[in-house]
PyMOL Python script that loads the backbone (N, CA, C, O; Angstrom):
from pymol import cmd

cmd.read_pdbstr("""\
ATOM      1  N   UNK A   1     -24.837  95.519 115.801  1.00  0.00           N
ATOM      2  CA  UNK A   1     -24.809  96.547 114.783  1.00  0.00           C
ATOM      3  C   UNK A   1     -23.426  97.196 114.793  1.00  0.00           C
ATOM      4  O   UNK A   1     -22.813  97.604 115.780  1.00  0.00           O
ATOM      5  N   UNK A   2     -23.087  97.214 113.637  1.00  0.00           N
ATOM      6  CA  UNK A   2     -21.696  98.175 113.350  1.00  0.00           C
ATOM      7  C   UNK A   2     -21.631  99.426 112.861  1.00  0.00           C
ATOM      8  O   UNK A   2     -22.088  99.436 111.718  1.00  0.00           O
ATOM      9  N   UNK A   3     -21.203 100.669 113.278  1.00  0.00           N
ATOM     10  CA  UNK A   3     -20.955 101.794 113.105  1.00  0.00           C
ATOM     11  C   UNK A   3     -19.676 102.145 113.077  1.00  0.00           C
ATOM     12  O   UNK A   3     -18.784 101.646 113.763  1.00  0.00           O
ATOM     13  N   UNK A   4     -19.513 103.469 111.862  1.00  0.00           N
ATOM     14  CA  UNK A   4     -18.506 104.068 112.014  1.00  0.00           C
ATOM     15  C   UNK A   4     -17.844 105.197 112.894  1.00  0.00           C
ATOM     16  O   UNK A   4     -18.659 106.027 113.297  1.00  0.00           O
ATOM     17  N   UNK A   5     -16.997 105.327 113.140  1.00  0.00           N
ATOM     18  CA  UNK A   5     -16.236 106.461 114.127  1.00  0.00           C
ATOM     19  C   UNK A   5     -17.489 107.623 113.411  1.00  0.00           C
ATOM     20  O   UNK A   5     -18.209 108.230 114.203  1.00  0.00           O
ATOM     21  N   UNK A   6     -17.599 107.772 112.410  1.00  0.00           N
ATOM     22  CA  UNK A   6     -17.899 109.515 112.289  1.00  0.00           C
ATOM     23  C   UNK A   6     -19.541 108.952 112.008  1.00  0.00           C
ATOM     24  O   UNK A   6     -20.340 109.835 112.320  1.00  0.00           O
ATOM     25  N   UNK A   7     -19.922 108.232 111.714  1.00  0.00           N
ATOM     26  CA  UNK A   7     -21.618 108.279 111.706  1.00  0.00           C
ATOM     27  C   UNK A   7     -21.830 108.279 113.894  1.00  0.00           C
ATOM     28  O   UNK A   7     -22.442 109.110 114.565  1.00  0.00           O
ATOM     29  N   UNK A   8     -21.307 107.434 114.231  1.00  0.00           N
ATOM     30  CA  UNK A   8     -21.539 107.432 115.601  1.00  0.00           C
ATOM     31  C   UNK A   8     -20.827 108.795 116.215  1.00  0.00           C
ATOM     32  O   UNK A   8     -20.892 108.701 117.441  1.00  0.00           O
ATOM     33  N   UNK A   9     -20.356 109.679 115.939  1.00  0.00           N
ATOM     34  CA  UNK A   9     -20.318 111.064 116.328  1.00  0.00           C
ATOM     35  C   UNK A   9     -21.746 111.834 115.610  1.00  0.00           C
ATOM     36  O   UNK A   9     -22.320 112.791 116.131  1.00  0.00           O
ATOM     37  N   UNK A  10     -22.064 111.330 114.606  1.00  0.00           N
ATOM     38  CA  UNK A  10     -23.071 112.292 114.169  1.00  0.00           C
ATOM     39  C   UNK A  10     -24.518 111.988 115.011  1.00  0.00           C
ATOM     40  O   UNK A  10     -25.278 112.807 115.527  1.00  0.00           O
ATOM     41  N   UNK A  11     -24.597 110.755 114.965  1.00  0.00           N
ATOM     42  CA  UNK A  11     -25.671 110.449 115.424  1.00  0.00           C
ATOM     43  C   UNK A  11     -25.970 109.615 117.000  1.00  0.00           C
ATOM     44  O   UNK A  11     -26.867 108.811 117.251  1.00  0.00           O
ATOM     45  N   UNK A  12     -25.241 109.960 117.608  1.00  0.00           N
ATOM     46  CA  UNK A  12     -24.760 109.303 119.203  1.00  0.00           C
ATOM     47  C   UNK A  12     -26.316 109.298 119.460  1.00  0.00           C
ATOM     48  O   UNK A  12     -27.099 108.348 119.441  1.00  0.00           O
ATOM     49  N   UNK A  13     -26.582 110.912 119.757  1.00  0.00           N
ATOM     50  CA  UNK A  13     -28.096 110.836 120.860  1.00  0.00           C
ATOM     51  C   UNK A  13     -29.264 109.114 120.329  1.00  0.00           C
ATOM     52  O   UNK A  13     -29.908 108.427 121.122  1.00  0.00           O
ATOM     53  N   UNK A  14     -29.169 108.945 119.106  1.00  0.00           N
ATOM     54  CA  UNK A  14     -30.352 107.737 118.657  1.00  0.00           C
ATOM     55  C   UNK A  14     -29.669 106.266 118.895  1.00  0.00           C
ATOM     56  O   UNK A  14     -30.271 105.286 119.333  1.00  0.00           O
ATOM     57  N   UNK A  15     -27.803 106.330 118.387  1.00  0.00           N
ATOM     58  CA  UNK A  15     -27.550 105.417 118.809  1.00  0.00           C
ATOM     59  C   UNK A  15     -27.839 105.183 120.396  1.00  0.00           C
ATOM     60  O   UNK A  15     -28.261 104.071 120.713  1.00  0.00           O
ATOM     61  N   UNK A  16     -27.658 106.064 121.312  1.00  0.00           N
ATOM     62  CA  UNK A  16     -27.668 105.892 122.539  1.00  0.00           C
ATOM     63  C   UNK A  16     -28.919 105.534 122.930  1.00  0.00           C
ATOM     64  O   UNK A  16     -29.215 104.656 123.742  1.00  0.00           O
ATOM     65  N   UNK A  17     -29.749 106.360 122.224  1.00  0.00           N
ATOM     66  CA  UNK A  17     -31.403 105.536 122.941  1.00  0.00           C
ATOM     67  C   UNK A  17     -31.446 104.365 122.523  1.00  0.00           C
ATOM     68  O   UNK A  17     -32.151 103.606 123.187  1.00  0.00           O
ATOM     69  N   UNK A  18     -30.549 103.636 120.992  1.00  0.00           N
ATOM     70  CA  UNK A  18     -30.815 102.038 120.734  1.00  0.00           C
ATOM     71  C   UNK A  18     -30.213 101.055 121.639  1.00  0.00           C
ATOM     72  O   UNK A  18     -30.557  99.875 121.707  1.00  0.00           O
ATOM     73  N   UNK A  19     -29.046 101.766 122.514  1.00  0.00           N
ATOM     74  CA  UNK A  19     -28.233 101.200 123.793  1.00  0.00           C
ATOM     75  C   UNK A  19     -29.330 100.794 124.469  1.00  0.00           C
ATOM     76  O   UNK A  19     -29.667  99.628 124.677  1.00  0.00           O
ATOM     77  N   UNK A  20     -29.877 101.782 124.806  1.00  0.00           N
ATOM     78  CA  UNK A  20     -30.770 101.989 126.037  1.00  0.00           C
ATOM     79  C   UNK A  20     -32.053 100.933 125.947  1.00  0.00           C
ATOM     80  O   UNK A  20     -32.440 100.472 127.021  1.00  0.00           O
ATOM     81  N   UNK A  21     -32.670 100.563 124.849  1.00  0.00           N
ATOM     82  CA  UNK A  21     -33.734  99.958 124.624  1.00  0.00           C
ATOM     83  C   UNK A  21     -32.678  98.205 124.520  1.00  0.00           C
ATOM     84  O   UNK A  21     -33.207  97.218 124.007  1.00  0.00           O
ATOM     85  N   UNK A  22     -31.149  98.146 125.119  1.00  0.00           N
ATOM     86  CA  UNK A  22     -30.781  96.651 125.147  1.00  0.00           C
ATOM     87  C   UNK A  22     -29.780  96.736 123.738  1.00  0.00           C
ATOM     88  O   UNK A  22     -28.758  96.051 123.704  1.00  0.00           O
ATOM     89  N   UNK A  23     -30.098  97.499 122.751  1.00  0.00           N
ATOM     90  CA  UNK A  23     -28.911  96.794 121.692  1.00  0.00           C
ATOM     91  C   UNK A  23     -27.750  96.972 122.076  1.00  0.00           C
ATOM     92  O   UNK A  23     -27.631  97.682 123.075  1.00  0.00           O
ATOM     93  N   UNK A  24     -26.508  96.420 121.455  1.00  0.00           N
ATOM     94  CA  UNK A  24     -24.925  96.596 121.616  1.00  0.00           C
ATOM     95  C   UNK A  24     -24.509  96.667 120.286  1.00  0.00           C
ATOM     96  O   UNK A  24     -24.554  95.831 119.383  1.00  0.00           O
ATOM     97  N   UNK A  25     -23.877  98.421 120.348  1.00  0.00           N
ATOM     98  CA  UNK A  25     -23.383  98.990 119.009  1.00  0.00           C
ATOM     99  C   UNK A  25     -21.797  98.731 119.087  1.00  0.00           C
ATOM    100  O   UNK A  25     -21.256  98.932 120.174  1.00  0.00           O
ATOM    101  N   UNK A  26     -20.966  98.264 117.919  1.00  0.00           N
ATOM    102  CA  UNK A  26     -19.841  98.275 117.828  1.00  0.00           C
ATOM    103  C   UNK A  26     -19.709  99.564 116.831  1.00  0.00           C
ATOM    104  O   UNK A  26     -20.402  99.925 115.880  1.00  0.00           O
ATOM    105  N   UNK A  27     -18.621 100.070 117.392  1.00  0.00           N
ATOM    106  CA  UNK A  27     -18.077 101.400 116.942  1.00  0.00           C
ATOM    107  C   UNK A  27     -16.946 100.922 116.081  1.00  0.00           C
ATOM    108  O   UNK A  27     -16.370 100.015 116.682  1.00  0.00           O
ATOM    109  N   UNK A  28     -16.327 101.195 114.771  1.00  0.00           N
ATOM    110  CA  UNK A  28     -15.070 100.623 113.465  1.00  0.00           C
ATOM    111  C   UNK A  28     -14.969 101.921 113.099  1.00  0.00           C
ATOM    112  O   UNK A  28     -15.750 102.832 112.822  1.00  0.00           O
ATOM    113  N   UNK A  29     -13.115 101.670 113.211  1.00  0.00           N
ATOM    114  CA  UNK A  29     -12.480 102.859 112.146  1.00  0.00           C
ATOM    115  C   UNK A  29     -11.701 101.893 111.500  1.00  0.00           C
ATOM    116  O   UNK A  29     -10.851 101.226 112.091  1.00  0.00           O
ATOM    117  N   UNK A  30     -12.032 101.765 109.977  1.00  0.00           N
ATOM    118  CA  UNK A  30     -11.372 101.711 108.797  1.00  0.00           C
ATOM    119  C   UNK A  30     -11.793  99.831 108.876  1.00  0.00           C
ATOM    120  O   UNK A  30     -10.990  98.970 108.516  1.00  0.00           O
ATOM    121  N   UNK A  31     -13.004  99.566 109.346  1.00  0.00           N
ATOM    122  CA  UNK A  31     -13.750  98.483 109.586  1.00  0.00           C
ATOM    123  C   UNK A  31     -13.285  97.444 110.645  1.00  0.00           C
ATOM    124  O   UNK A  31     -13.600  96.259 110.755  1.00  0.00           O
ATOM    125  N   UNK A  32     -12.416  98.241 111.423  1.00  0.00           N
ATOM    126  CA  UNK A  32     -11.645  97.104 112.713  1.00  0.00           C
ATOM    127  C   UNK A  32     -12.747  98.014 113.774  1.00  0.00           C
ATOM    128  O   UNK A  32     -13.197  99.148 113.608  1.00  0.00           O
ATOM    129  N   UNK A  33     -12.993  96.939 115.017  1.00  0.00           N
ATOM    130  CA  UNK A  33     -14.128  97.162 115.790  1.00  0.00           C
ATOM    131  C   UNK A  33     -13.228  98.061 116.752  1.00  0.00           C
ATOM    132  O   UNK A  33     -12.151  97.520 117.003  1.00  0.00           O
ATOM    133  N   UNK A  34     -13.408  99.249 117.321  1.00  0.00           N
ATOM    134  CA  UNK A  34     -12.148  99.858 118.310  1.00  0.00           C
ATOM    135  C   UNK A  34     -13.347 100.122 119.924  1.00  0.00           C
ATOM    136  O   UNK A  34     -12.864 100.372 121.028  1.00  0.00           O
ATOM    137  N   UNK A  35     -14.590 100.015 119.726  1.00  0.00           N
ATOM    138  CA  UNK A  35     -15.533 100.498 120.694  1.00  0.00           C
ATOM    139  C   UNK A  35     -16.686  99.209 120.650  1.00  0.00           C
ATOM    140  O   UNK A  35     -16.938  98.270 119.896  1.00  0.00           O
ATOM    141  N   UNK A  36     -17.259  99.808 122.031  1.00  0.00           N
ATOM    142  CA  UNK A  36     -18.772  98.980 121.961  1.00  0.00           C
ATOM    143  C   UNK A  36     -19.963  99.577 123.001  1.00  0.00           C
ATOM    144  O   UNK A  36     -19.973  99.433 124.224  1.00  0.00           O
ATOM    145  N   UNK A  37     -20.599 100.028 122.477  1.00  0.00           N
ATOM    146  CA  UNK A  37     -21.665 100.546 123.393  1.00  0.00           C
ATOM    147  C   UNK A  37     -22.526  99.625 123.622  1.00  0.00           C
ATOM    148  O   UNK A  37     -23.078  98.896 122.798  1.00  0.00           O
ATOM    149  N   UNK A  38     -22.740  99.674 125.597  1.00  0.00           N
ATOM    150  CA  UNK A  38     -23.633  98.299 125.560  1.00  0.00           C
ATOM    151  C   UNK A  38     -24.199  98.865 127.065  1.00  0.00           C
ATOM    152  O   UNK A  38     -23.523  99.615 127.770  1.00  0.00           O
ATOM    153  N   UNK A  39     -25.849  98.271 127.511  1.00  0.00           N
ATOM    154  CA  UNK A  39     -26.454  99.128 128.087  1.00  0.00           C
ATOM    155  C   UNK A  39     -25.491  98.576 129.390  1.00  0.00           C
ATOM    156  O   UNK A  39     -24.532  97.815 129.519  1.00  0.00           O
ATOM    157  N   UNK A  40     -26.460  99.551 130.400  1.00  0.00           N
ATOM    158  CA  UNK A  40     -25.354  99.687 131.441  1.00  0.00           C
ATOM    159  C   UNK A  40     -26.138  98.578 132.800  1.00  0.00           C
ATOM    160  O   UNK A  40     -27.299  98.721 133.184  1.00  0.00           O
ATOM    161  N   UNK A  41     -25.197  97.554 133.317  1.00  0.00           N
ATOM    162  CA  UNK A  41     -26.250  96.944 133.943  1.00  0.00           C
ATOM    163  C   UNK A  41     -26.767  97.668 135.265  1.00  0.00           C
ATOM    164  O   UNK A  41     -26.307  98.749 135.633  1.00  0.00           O
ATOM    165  N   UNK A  42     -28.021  96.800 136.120  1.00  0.00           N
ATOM    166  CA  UNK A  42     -28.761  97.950 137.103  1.00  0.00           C
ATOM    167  C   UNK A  42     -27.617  97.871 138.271  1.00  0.00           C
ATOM    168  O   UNK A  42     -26.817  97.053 138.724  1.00  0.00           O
ATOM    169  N   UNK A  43     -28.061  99.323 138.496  1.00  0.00           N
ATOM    170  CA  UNK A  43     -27.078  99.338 140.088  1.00  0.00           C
ATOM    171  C   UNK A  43     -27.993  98.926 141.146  1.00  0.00           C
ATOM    172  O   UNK A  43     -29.157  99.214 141.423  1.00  0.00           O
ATOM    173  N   UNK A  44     -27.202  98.243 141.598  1.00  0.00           N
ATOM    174  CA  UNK A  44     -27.242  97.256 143.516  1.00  0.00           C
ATOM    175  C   UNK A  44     -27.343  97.789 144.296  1.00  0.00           C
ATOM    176  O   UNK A  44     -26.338  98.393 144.672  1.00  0.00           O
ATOM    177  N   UNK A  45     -28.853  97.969 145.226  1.00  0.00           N
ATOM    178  CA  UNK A  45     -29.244  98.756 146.227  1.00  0.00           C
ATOM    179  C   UNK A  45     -28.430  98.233 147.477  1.00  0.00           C
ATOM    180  O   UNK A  45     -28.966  97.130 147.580  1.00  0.00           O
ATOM    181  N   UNK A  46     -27.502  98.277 148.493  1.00  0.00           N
ATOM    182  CA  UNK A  46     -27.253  97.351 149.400  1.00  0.00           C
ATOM    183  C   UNK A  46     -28.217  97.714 150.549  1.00  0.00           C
ATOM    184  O   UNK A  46     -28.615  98.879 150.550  1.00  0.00           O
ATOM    185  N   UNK A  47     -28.554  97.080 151.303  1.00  0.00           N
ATOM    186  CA  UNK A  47     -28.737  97.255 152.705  1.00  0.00           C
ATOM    187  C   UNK A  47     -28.367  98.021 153.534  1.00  0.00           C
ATOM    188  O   UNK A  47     -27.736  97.598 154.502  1.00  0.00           O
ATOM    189  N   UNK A  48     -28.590  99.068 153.421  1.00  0.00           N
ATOM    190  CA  UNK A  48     -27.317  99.927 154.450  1.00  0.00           C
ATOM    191  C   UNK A  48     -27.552  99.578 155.511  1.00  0.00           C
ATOM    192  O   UNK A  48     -26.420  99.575 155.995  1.00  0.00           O
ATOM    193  N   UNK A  49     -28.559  99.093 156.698  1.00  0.00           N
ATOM    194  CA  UNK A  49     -28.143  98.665 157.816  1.00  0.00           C
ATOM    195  C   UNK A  49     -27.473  97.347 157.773  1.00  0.00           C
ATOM    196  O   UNK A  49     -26.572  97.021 158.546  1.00  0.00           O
ATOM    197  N   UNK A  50     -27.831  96.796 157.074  1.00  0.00           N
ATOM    198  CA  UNK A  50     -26.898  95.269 156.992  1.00  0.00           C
ATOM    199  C   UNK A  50     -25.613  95.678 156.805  1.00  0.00           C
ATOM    200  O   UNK A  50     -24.908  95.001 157.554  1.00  0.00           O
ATOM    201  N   UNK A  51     -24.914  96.500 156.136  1.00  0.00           N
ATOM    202  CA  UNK A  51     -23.860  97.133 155.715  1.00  0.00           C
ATOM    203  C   UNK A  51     -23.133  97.625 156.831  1.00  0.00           C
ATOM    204  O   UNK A  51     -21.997  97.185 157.009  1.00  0.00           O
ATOM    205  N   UNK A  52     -23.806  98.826 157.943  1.00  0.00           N
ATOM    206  CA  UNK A  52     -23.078  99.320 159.172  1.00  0.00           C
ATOM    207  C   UNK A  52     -23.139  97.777 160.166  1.00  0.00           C
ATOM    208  O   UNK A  52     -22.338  97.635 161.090  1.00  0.00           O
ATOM    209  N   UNK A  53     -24.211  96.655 159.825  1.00  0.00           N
ATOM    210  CA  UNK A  53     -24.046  95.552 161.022  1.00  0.00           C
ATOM    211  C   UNK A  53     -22.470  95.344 160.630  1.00  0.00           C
ATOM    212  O   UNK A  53     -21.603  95.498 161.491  1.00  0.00           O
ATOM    213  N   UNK A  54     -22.169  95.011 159.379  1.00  0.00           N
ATOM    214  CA  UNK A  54     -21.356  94.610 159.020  1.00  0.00           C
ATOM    215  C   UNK A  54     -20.003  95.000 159.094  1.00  0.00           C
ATOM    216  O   UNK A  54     -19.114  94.149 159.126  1.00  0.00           O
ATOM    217  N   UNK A  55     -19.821  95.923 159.116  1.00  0.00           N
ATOM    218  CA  UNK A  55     -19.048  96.886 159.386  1.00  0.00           C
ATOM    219  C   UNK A  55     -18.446  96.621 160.528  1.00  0.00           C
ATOM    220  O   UNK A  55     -17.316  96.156 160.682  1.00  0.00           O
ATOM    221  N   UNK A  56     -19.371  96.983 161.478  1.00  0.00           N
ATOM    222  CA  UNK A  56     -18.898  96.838 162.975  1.00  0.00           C
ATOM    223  C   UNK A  56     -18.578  95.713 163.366  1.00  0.00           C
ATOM    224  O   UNK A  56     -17.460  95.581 163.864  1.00  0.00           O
ATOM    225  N   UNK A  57     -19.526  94.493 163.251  1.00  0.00           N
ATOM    226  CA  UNK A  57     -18.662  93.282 163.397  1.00  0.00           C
ATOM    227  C   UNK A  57     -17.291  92.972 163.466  1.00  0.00           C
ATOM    228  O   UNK A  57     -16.517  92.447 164.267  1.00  0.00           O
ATOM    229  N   UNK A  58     -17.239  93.860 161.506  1.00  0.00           N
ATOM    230  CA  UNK A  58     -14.989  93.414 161.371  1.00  0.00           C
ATOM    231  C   UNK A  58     -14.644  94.067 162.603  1.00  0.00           C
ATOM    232  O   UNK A  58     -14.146  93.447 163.543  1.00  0.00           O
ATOM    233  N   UNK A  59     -14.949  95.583 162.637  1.00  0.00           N
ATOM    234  CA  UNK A  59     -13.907  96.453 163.307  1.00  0.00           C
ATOM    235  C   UNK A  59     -13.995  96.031 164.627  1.00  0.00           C
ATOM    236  O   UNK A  59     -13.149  96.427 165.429  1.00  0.00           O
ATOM    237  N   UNK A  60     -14.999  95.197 165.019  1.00  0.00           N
ATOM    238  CA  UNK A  60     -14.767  94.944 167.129  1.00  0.00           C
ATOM    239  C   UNK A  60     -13.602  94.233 167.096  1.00  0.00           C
ATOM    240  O   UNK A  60     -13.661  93.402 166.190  1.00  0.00           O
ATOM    241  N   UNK A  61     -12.532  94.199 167.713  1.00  0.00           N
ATOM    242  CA  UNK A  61     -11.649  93.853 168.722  1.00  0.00           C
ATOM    243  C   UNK A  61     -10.670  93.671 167.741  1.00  0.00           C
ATOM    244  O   UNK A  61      -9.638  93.207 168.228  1.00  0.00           O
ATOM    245  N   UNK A  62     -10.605  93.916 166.238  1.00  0.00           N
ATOM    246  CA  UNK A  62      -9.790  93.636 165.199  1.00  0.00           C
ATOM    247  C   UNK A  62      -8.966  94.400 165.196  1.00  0.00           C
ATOM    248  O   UNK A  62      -7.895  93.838 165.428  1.00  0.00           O
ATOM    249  N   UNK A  63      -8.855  95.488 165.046  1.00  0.00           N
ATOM    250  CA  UNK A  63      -7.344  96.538 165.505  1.00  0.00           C
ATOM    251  C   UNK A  63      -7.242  97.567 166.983  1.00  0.00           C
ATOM    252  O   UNK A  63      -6.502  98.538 167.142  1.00  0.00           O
ATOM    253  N   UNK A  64      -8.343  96.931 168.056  1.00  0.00           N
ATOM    254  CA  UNK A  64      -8.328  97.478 169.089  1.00  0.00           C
ATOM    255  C   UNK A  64      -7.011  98.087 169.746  1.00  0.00           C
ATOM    256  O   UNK A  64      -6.947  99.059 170.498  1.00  0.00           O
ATOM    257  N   UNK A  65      -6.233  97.480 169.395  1.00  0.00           N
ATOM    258  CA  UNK A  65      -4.761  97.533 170.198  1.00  0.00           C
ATOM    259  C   UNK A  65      -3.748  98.175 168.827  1.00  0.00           C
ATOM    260  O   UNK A  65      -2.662  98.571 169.248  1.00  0.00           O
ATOM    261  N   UNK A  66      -3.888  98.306 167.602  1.00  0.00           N
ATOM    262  CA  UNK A  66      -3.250  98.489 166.591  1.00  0.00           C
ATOM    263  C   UNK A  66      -3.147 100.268 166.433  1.00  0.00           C
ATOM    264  O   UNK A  66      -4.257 100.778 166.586  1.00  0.00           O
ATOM    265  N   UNK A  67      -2.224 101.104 166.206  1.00  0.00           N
ATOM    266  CA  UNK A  67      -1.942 102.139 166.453  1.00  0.00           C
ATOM    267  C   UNK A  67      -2.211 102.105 164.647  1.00  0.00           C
ATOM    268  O   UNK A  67      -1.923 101.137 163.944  1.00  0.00           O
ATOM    269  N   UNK A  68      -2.942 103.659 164.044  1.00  0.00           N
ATOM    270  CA  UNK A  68      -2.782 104.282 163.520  1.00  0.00           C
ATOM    271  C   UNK A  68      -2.095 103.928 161.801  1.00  0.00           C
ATOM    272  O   UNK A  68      -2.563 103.536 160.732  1.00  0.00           O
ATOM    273  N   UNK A  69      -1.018 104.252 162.218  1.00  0.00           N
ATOM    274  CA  UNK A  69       0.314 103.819 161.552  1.00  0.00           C
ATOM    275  C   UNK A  69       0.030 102.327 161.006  1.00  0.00           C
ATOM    276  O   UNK A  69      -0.242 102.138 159.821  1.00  0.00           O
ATOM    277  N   UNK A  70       0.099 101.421 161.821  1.00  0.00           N
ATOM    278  CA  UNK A  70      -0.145  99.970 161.837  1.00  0.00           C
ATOM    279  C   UNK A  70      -1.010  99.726 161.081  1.00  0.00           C
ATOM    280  O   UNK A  70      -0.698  99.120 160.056  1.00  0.00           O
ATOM    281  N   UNK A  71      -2.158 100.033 161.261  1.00  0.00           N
ATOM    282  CA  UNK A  71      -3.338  99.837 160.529  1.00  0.00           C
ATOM    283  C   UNK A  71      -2.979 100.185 158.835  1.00  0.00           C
ATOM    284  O   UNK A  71      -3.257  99.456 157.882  1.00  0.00           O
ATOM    285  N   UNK A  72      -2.148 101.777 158.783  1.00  0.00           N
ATOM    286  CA  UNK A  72      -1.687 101.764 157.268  1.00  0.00           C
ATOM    287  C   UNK A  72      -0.879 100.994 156.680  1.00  0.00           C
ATOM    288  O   UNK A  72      -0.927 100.723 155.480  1.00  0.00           O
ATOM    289  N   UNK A  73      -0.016 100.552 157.531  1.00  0.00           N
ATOM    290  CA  UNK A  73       1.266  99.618 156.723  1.00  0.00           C
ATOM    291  C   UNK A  73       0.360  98.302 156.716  1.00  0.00           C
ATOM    292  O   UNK A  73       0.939  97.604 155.883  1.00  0.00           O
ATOM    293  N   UNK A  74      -0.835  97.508 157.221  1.00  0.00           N
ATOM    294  CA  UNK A  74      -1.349  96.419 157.006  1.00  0.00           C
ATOM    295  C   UNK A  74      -2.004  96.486 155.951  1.00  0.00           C
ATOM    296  O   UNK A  74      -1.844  95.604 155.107  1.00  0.00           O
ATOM    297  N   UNK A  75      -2.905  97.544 155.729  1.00  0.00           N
ATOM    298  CA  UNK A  75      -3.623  97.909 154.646  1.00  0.00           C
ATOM    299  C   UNK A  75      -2.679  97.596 153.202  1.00  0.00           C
ATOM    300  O   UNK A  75      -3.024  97.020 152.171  1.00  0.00           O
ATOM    301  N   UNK A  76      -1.559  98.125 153.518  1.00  0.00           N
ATOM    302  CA  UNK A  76      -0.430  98.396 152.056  1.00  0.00           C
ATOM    303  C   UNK A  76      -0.316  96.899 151.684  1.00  0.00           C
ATOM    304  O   UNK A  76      -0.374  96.658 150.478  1.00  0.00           O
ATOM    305  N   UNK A  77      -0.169  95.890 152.503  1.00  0.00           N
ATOM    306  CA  UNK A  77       0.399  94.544 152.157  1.00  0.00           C
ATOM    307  C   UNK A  77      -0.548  93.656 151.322  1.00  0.00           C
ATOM    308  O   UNK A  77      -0.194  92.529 150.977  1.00  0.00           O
TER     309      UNK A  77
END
""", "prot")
cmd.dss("prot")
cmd.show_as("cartoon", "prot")
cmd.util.cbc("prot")
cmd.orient("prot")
């Protein structure tokens, strides 16, 4: 579906519930497409203990000996 800059200011709240129910609105000023409203995909629960296993794994013995400093200038590269 195509909309204009000023109907999609007038009427956002319905376009937005038609987002929401899956459609994808293209937004046109002067009939060139400049926007696109499109629903938002689901957010990714992670594991948070799998996450701290994980974690710790990298960090054992990986910058044990690496000062501070070091660790920032590796990061930068």
């Amino acid at each position: 579906m195509n909309v204009g800059v000023y109907e999609a200011k007038t009427h956002l709240p319905e376009l937005l519930a038609r987002v929401e129910q899956g459609e994808q609105i293209t937004i046109t000023r002067h009939s060139k497409a400049i926007a696109r409203l499109v629903p938002m995909e689901p957010v990714r629960q992670h594991d948070v203990k799998g996450v701290i296993a994980e974690m710790k794994s990298l960090a054992k013995g990986r910058h044990s000996d690496m000062q501070i400093k070091e660790m920032i200038a590796e990061g930068r590269r």
